[in-house]
ROSE-906848 format. One record per residue (C-alpha): x, y, z; residue in three letters; residue number from 0. Coordinates in steps of 0.5 Angstrom, whole numbers, plus 500, padded with zeros to 3 digits. Each point is the difference from the previous one (the first is absolute). Example, Ala and Ser with C-alpha at 12.3 -4.5 7.8 and 13.67 -1.06 7.14 Angstrom:
% residues 2
atom xx->525 | yy->491 | zz->516 | ketor->ALA | nuvex->0
atom xx->502 | yy->507 | zz->498 | ketor->SER | nuvex->1
***
This chain:
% residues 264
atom xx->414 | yy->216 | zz->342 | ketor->UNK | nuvex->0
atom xx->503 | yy->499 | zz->494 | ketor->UNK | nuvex->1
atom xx->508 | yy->499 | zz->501 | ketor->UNK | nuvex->2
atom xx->506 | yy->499 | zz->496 | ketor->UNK | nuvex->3
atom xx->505 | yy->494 | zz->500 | ketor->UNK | nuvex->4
atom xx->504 | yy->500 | zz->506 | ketor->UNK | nuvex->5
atom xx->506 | yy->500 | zz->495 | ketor->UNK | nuvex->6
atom xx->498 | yy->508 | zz->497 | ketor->UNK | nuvex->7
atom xx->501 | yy->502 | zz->508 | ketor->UNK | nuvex->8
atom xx->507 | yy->495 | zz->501 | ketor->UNK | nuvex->9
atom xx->504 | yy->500 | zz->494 | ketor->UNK | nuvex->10
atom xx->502 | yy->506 | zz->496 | ketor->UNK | nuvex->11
atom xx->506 | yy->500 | zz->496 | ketor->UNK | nuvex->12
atom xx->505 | yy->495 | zz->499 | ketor->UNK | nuvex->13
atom xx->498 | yy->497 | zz->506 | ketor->UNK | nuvex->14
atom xx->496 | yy->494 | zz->500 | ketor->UNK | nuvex->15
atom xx->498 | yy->494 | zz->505 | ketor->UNK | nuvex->16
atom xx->507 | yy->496 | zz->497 | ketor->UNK | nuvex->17
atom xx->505 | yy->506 | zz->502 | ketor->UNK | nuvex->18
atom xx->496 | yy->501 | zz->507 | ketor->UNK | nuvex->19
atom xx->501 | yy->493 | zz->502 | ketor->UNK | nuvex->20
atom xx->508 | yy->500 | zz->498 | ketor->UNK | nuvex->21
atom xx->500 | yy->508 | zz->504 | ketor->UNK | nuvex->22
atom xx->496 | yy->496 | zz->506 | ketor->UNK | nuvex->23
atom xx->504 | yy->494 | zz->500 | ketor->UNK | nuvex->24
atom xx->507 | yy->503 | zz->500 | ketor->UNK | nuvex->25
atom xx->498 | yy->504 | zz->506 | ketor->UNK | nuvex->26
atom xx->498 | yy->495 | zz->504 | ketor->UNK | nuvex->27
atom xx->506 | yy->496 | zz->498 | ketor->UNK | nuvex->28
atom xx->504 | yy->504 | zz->501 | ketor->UNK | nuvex->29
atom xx->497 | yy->503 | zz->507 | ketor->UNK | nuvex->30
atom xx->500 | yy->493 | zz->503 | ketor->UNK | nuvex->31
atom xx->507 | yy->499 | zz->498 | ketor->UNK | nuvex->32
atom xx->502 | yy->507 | zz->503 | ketor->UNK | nuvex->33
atom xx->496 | yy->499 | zz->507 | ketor->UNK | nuvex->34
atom xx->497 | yy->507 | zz->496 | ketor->UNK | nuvex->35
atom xx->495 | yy->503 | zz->506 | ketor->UNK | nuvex->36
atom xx->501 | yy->507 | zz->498 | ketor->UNK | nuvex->37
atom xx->493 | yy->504 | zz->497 | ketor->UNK | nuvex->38
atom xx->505 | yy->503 | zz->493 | ketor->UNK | nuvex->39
atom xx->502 | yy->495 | zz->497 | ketor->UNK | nuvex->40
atom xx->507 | yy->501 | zz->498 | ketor->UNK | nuvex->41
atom xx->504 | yy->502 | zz->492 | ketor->UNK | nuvex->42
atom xx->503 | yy->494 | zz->500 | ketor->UNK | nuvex->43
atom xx->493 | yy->496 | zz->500 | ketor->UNK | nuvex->44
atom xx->497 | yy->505 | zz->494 | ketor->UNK | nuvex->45
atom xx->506 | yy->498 | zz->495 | ketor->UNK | nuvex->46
atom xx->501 | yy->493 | zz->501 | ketor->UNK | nuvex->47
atom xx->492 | yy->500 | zz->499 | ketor->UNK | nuvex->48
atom xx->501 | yy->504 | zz->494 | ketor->UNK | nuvex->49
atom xx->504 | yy->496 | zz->497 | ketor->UNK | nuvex->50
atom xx->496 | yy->493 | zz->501 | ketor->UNK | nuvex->51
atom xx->494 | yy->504 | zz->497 | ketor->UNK | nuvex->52
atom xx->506 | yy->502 | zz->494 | ketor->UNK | nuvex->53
atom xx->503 | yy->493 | zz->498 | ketor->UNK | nuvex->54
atom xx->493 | yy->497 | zz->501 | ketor->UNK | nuvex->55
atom xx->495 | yy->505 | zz->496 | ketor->UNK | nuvex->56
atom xx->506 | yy->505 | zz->497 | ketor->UNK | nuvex->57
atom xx->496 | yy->506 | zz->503 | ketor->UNK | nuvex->58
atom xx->505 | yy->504 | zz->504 | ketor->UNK | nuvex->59
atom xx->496 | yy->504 | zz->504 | ketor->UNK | nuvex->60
atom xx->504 | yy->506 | zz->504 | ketor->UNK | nuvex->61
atom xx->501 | yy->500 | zz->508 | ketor->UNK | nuvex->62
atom xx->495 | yy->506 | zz->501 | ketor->UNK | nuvex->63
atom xx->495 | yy->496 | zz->496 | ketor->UNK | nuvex->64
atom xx->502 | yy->493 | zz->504 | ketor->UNK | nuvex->65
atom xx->499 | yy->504 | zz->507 | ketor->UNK | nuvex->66
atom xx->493 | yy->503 | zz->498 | ketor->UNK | nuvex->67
atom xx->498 | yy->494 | zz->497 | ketor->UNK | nuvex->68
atom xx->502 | yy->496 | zz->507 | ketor->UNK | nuvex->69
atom xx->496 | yy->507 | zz->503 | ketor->UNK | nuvex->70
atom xx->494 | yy->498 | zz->495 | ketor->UNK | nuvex->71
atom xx->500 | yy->494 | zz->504 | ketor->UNK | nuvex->72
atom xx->500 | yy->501 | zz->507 | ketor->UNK | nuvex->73
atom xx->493 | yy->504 | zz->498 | ketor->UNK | nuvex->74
atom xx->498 | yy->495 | zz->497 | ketor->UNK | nuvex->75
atom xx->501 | yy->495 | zz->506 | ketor->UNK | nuvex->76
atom xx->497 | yy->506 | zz->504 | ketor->UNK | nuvex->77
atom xx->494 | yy->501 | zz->497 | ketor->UNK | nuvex->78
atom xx->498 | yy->493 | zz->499 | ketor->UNK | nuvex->79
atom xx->500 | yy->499 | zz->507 | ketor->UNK | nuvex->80
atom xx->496 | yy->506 | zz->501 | ketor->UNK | nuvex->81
atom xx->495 | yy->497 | zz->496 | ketor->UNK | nuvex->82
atom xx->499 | yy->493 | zz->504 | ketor->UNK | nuvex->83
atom xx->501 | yy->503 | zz->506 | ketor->UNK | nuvex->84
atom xx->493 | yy->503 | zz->499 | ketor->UNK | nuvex->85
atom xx->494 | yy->498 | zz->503 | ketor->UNK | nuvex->86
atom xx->496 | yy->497 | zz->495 | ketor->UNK | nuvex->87
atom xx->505 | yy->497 | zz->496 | ketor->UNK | nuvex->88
atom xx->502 | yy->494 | zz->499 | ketor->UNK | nuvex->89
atom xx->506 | yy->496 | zz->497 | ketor->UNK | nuvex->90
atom xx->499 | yy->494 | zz->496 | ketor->UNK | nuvex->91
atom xx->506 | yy->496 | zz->500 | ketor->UNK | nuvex->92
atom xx->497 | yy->496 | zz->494 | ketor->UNK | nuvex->93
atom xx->497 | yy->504 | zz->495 | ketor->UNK | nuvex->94
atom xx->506 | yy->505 | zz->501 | ketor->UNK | nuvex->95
atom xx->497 | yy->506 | zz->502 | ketor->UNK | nuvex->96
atom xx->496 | yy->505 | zz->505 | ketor->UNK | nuvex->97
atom xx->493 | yy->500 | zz->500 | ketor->UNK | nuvex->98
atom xx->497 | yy->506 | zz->504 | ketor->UNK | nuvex->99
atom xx->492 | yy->504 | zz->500 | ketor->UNK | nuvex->100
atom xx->500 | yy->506 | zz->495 | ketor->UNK | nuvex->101
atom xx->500 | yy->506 | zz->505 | ketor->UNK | nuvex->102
atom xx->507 | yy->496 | zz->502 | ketor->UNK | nuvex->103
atom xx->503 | yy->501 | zz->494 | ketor->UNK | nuvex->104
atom xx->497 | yy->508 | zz->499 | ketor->UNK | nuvex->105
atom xx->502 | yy->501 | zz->506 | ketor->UNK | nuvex->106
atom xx->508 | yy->498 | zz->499 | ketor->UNK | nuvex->107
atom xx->500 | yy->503 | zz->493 | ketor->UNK | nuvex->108
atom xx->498 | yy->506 | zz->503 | ketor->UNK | nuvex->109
atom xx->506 | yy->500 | zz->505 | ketor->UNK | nuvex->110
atom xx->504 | yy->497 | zz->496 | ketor->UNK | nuvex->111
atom xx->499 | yy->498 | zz->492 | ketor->UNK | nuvex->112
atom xx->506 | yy->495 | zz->499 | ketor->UNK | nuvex->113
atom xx->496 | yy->496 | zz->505 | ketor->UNK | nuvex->114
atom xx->496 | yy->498 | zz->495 | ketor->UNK | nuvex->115
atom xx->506 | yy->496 | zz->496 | ketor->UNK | nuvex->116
atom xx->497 | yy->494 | zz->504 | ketor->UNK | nuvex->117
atom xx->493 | yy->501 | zz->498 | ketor->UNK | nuvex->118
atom xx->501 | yy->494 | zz->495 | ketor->UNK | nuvex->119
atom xx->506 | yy->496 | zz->503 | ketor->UNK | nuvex->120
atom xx->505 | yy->499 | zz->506 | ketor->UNK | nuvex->121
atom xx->507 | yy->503 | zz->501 | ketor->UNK | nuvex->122
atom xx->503 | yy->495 | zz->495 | ketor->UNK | nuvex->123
atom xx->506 | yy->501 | zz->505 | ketor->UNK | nuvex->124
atom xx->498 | yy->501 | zz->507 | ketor->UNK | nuvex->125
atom xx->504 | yy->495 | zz->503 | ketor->UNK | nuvex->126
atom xx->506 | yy->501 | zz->497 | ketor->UNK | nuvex->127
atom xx->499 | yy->508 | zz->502 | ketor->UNK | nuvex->128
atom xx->498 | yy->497 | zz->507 | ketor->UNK | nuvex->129
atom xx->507 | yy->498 | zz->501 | ketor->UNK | nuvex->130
atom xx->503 | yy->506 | zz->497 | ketor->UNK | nuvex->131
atom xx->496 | yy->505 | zz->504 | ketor->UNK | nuvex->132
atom xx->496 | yy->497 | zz->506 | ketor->UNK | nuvex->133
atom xx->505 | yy->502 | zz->504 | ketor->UNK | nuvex->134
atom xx->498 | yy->507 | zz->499 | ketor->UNK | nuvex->135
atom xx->493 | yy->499 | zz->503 | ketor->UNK | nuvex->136
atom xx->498 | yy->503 | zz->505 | ketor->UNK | nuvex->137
atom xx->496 | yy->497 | zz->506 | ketor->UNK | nuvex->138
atom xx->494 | yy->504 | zz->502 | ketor->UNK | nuvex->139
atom xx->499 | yy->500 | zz->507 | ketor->UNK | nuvex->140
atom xx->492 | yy->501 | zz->501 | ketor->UNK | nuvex->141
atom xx->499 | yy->495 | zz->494 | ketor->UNK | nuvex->142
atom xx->497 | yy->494 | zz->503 | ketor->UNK | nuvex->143
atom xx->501 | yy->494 | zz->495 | ketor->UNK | nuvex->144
atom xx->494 | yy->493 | zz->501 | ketor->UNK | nuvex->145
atom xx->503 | yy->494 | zz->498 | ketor->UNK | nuvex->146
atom xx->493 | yy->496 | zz->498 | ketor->UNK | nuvex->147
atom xx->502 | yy->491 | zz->500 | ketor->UNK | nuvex->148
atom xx->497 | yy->496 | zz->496 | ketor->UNK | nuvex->149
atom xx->499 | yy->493 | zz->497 | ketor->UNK | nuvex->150
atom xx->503 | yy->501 | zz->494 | ketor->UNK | nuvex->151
atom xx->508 | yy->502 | zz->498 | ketor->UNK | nuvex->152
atom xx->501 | yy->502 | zz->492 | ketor->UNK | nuvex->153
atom xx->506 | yy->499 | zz->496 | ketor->UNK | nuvex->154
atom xx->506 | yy->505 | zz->500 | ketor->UNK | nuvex->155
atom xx->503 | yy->500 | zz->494 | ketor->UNK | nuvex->156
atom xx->508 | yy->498 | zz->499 | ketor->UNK | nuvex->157
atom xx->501 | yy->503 | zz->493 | ketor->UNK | nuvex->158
atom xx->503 | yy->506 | zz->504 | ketor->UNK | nuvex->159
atom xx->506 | yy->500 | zz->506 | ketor->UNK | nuvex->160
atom xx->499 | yy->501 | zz->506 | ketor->UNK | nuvex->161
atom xx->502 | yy->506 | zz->505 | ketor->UNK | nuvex->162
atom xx->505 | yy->495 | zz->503 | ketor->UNK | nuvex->163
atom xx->502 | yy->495 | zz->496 | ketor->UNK | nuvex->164
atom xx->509 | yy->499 | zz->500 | ketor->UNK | nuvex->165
atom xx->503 | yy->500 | zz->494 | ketor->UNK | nuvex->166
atom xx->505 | yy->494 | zz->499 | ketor->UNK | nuvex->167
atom xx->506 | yy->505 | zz->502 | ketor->UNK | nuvex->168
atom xx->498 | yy->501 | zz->507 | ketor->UNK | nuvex->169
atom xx->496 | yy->494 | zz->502 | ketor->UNK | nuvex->170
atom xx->504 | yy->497 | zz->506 | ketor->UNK | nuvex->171
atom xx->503 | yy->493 | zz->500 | ketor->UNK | nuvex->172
atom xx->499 | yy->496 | zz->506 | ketor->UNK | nuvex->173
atom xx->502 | yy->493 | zz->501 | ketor->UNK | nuvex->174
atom xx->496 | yy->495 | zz->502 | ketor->UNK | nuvex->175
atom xx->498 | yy->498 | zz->506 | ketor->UNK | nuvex->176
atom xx->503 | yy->493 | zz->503 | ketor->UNK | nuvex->177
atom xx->497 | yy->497 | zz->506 | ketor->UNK | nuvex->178
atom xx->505 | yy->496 | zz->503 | ketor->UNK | nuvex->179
atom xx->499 | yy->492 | zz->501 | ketor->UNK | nuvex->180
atom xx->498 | yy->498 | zz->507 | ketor->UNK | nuvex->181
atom xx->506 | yy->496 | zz->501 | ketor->UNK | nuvex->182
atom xx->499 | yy->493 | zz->504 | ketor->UNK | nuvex->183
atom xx->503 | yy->497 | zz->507 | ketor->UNK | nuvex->184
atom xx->503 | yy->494 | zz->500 | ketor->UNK | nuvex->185
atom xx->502 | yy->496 | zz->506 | ketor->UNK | nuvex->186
atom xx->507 | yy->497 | zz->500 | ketor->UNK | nuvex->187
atom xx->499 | yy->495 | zz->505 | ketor->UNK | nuvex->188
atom xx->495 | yy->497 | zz->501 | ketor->UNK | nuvex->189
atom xx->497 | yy->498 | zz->506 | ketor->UNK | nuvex->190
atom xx->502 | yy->504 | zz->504 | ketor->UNK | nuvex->191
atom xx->495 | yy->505 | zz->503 | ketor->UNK | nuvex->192
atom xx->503 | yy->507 | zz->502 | ketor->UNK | nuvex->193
atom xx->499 | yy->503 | zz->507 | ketor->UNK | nuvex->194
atom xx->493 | yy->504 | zz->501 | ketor->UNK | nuvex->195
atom xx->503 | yy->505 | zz->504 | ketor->UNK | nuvex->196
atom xx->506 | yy->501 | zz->495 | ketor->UNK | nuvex->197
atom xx->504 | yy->503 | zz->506 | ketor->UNK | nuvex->198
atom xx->504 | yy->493 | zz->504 | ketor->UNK | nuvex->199
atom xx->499 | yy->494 | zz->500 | ketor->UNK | nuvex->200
atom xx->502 | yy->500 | zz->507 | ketor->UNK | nuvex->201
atom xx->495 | yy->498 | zz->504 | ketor->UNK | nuvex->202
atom xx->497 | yy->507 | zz->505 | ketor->UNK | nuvex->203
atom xx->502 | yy->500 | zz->506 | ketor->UNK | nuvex->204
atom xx->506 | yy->503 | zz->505 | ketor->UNK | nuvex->205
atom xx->507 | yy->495 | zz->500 | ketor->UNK | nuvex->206
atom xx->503 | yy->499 | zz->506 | ketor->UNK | nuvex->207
atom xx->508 | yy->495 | zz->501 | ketor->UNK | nuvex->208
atom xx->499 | yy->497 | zz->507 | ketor->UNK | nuvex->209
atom xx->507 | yy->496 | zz->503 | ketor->UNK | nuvex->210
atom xx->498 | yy->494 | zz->504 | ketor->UNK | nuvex->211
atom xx->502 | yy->497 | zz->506 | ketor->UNK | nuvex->212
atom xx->507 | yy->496 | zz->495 | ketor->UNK | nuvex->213
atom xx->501 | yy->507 | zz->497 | ketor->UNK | nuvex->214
atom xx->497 | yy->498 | zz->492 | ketor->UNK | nuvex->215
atom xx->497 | yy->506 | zz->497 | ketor->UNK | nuvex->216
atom xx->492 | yy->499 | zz->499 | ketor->UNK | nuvex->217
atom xx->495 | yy->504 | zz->496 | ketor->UNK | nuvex->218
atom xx->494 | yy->502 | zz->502 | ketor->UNK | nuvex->219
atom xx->494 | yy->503 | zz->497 | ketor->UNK | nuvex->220
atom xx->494 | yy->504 | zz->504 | ketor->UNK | nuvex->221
atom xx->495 | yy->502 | zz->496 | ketor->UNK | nuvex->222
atom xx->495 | yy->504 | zz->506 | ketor->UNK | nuvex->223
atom xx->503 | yy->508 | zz->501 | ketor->UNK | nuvex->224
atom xx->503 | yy->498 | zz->508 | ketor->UNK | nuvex->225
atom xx->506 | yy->501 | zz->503 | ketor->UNK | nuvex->226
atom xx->505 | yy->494 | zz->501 | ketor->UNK | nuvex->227
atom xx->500 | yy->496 | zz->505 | ketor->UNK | nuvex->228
atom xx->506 | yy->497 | zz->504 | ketor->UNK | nuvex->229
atom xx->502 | yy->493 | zz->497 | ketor->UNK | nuvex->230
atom xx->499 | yy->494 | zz->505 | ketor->UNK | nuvex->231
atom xx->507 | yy->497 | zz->502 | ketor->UNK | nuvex->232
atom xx->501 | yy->493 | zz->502 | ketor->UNK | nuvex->233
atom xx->507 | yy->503 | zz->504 | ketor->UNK | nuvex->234
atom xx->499 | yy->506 | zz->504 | ketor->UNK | nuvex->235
atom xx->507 | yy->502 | zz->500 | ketor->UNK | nuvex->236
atom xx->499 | yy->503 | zz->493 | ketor->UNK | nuvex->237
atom xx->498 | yy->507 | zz->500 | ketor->UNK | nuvex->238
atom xx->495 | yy->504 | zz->494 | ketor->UNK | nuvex->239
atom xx->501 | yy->500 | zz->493 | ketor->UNK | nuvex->240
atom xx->501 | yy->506 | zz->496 | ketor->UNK | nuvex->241
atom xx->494 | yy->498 | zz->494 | ketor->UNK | nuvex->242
atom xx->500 | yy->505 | zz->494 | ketor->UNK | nuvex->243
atom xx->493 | yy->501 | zz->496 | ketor->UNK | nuvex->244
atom xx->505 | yy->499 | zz->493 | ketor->UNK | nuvex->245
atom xx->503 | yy->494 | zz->500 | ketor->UNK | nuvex->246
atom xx->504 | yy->501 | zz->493 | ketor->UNK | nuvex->247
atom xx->503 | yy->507 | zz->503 | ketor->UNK | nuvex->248
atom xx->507 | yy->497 | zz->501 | ketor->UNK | nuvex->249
atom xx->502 | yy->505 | zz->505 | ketor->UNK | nuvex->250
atom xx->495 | yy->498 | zz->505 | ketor->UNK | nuvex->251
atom xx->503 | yy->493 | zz->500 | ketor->UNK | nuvex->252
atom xx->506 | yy->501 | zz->504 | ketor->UNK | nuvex->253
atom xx->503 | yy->495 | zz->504 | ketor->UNK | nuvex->254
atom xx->501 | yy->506 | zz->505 | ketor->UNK | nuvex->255
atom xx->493 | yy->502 | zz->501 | ketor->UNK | nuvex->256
atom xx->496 | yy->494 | zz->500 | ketor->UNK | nuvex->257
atom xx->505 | yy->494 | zz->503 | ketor->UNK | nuvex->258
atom xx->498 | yy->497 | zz->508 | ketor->UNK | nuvex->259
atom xx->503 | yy->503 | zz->504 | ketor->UNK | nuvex->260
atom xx->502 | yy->497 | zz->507 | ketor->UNK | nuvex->261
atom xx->499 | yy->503 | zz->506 | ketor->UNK | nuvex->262
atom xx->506 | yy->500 | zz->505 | ketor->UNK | nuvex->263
***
């Protein structure tokens, strides 16, 4: 087939692949910079874009001819991805362009003849156009994609930016992360151990005070969960004494309660 440039069927006019990168490169500035989600792009993105193209070419186009170049491009973005999606073609990332069988480029040339712009070449903007109409893109529903894995891996340029890149404006500043030292345990006195059960020192058990047979105060410790039972008196005129189970209760240490008494 014998086709013509792809520069015959992309460029006419003033226009030329310079003034479309600044139109290009405008819009997607100023579409990230405005969160712009929306499929018109508005007034204020064609002035500004057209105002680039005028201080760096000294071409001044009018809004009309801005908008239909932005609709030139959308159809370019469009078309391209109808050609790679045909069975049989093939992008080749490396030489730059779209190998596919003769019946395949008849057969788009048949349904649409500006299909054939990239007979030669690749979109020399696609993804940029990408970020700037992939949006617009409609899932098919019934279309099942197959993924293939391999082995090997293939390059991506970096000359272009991203759909995802962040200008500088809008990255977010975070402060480092400090990990907090771990922080040493150190004995005052040494020597002393600490107690395992961290509750008492007191030794378990239950605390009964005894009045002896000469009337002095006696501490004793039952560690077994049986009743008390009565002391032994070496004088038998003195009756019972009165024990308590908490020999610091103040209370429970009256001379009243547990002082002998002597029976008549």
């Amino acid at each position: 087939m014998n086709i013509p440039p792809q520069a015959s069927f992309l460029y006419n006019g003033a226009w030329s692949p310079e003034t479309d990168t600044i139109l290009v490169d405008t819009l997607l500035r100023l579409k990230r910079e405005m969160g712009w989600v929306l499929k018109e792009f508005p007034i204020y993105f064609l002035i500004t874009a057209g105002r680039e193209i005028e201080k760096r070419f000294g071409v001044r186009f009018l809004e009309e001819e801005l908008s239909a170049r932005v609709q030139a491009l959308h159809t370019r973005y469009l078309t391209f991805k109808e050609v790679v999606r045909q069975p049989g073609a093939r992008w080749d990332f490396p030489t730059k362009s779209v190998t596919a069988p003769e019946n395949v480029w008849q057969k788009l040339c048949t349904r649409n003849p500006f299909a054939l712009a990239y007979y030669h070449e690749e979109e020399p903007h696609h993804r940029k156009l990408a970020c700037l109409f992939g949006m617009d893109d409609v899932k098919v529903e019934d279309e099942k994609e197959v993924i293939l894995l391999s082995d090997g891996s293939v390059t991506l340029s970096h000359d272009e930016p991203s759909c995802y890149e962040v200008s500088r404006a809008m990255e977010e500043v975070n402060s480092p992360v400090v990990i907090p030292p771990v922080t040493a345990r150190r004995k005052l006195f040494g020597g002393i151990e600490e107690p395992e059960d961290r509750e008492s020192t007191t030794e378990l058990g239950i605390y009964f005070i005894d009045v002896t047979s000469d009337g002095h105060l006696r501490t004793r410790l039952e560690k077994d969960r049986s009743l008390p039972k009565k002391p032994s008196m070496a004088n038998g005129e003195a009756s019972t004494s009165v024990r308590v189970s908490h020999g610091s209760s103040c209370g429970s240490n009256s001379p009243n309660s547990w002082w002998p008494k002597l029976k008549n």
